[in-house]
C-alpha positions as CSV (number, residue, x, y, z in Angstrom):
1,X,29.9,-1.5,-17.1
2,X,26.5,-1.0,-18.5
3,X,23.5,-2.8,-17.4
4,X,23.7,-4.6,-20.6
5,X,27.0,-5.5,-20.7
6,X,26.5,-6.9,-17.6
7,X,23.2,-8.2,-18.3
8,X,24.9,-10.2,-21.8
9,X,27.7,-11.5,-19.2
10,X,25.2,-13.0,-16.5
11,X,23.3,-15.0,-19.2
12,X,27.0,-15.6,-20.5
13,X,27.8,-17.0,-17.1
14,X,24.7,-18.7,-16.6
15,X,25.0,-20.6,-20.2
16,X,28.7,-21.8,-19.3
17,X,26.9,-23.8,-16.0
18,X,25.1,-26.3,-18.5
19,X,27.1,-29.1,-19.4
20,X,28.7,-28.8,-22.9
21,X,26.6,-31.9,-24.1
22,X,23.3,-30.7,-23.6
23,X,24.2,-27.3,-24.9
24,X,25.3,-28.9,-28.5
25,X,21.9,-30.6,-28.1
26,X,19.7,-27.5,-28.5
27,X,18.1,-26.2,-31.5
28,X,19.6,-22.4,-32.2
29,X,15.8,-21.5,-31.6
30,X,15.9,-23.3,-28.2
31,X,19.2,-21.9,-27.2
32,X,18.0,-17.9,-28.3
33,X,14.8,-18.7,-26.1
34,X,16.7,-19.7,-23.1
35,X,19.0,-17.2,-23.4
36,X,16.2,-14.3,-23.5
37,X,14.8,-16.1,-20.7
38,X,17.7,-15.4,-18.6
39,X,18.2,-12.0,-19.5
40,X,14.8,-11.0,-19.2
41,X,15.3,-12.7,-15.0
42,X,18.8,-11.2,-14.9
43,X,18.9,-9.4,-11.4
44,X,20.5,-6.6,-12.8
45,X,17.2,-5.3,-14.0
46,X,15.3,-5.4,-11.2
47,X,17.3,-2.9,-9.2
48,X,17.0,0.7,-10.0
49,X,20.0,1.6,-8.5
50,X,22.9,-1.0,-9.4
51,X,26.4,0.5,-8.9
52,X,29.7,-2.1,-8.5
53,X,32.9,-1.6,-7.7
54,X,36.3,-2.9,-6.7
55,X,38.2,-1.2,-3.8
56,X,42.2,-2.3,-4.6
57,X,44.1,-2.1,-1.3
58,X,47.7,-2.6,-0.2
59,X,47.2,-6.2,1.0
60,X,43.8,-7.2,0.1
61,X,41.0,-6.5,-2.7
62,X,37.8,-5.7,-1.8
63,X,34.2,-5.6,-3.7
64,X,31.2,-4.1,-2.8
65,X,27.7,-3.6,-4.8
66,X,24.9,-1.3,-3.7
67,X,21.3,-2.5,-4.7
68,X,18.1,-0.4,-4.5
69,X,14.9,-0.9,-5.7
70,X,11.3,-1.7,-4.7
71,X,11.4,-4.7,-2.6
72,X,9.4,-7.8,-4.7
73,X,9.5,-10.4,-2.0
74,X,6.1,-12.4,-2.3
75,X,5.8,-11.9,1.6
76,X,6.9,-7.9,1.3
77,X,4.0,-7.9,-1.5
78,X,1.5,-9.2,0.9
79,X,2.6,-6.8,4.1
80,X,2.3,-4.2,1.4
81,X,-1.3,-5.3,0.3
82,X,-2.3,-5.7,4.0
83,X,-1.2,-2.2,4.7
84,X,-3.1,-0.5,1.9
85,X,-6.3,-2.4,2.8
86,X,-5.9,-1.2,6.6
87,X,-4.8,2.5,4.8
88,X,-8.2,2.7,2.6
89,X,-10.0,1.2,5.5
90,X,-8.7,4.4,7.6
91,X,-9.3,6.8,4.9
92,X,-12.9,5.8,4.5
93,X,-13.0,6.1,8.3
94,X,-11.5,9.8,7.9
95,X,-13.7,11.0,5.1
96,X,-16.6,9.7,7.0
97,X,-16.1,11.6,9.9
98,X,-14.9,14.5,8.3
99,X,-17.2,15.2,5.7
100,X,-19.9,12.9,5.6
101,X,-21.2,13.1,9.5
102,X,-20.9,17.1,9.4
103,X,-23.3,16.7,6.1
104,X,-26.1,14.6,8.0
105,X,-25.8,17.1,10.9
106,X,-26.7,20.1,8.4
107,X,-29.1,17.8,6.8
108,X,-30.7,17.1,10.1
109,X,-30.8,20.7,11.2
110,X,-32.4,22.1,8.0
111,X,-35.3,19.1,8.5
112,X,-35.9,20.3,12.0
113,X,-35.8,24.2,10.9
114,X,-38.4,22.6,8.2
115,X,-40.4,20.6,10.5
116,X,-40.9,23.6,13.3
117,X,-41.9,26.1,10.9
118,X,-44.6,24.2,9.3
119,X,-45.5,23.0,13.1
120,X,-44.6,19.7,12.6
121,X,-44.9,18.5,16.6
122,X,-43.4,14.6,16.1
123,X,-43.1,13.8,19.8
124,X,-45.5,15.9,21.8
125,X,-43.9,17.6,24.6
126,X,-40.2,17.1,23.6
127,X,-38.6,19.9,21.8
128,X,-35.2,20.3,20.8
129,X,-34.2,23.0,23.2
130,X,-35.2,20.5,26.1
131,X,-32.5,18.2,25.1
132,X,-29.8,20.9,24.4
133,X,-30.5,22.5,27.9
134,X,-28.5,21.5,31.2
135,X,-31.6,20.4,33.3
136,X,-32.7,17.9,30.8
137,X,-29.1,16.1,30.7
138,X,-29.3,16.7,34.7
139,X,-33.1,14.9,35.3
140,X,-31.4,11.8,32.5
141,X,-28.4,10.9,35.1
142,X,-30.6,10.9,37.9
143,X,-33.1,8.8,36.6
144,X,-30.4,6.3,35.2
145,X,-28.7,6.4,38.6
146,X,-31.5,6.5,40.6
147,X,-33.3,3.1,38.0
């Protein structure tokens, strides 16, 4: 069975459930609305994978249908919205660290290679080296343990 076929016999199906009175009442234009209506919600369209079938046993028949398809649940939509907010949220994170801090360090290393060779002293007797060399970070945890 097509999906059309099938889609034609669940607003078939769905048209017998209203009462034959009401039915006769509508206007053909009411009546080909409705019945778009219904074909356009017909679950058979909203599964990209629809496959039926029958399994005939011995004593017993049996039916089974297999369904896929992007879940549209209005709370699977939300937990999907939630998770690509926290996702972009970690990406910026990534390409900050990544790339952006690794740009300000150059950035900041050319400056200072600017600033020492035109003799730019900023903080008189505080160099560069003294911070990069094991007696200054030595002479910092004393004075914070010893403060």
């Amino acid at each position: 069975m097509k999906s059309s076929e099938s889609s034609e016999a669940f607003t078939h199906y769905v048209i017998k459930q209203i009462k034959p009175e009401i039915r006769k009442s509508l206007t053909e234009v009411q009546f080909q609305e409705i019945k778009n209506a219904i074909a356009a919600s017909s679950p058979l369209k909203k599964h990209s994978v629809d496959i039926r079938g029958v399994l005939p046993l011995f004593f017993s028949r049996f039916y089974f249908v297999v369904l896929l398809g992007r879940d549209r649940r209005k709370n699977t939509q939300l937990l999907e919205r939630n998770r690509r907010c926290e996702g972009d949220l970690l990406t910026s994170i990534l390409f900050f660290i990544i790339f952006i801090l690794p740009m300000l360090f150059v950035v900041f290393l050319i400056l200072y290679i600017i600033k020492s060779e035109l003799g730019i002293d900023i903080f008189p007797n505080a160099h560069l080296s003294d911070f990069l060399s094991n007696n200054f970070f030595r002479s910092m945890i004393l004075e914070v343990t010893a403060g």
